[in-house]
C-alpha positions, 0 to 999 in steps of 0.5 A: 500500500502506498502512502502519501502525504498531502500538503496542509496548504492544498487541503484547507484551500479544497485544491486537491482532487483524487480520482483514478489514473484510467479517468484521469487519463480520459479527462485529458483526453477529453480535455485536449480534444475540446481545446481543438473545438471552436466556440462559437462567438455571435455578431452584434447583429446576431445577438439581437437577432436571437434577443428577438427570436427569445422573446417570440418564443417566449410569446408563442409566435413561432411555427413548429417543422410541420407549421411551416413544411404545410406553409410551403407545401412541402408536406409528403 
């Protein structure tokens, strides 16, 4: 068994997290593969244009898929 001694200083300030080796090893692989992914960052424009499509919603005024495939005839 082996022992360890952990630092007075990491526990007080709650620093310290124990997990096993495998999850760790799956975190940073995950962790390097979200790095890779680009976020998305809206335009002035595009964050009033989702302000405005909030606020419809919100008020009922939208169509469902099938509201609007039987608008454009597109029904099968």
């Amino acid at each position: 068994m082996t022992i360890i001694t952990i630092p007075k200083e990491i526990i007080k300030n709650k620093d310290l997290v124990a997990v096993p080796k495998n999850i760790y090893k799956d975190f940073l692989a995950w962790q390097k593969k979200m790095r890779s992914v680009k976020t998305f960052v809206p335009t002035a424009s595009g964050k009033k244009t989702l302000r405005n499509a909030r606020k419809n919603f919100k008020t009922g005024n939208y169509l469902t898929v099938n509201e609007l495939r039987s608008k454009l005839g597109l029904n099968r």
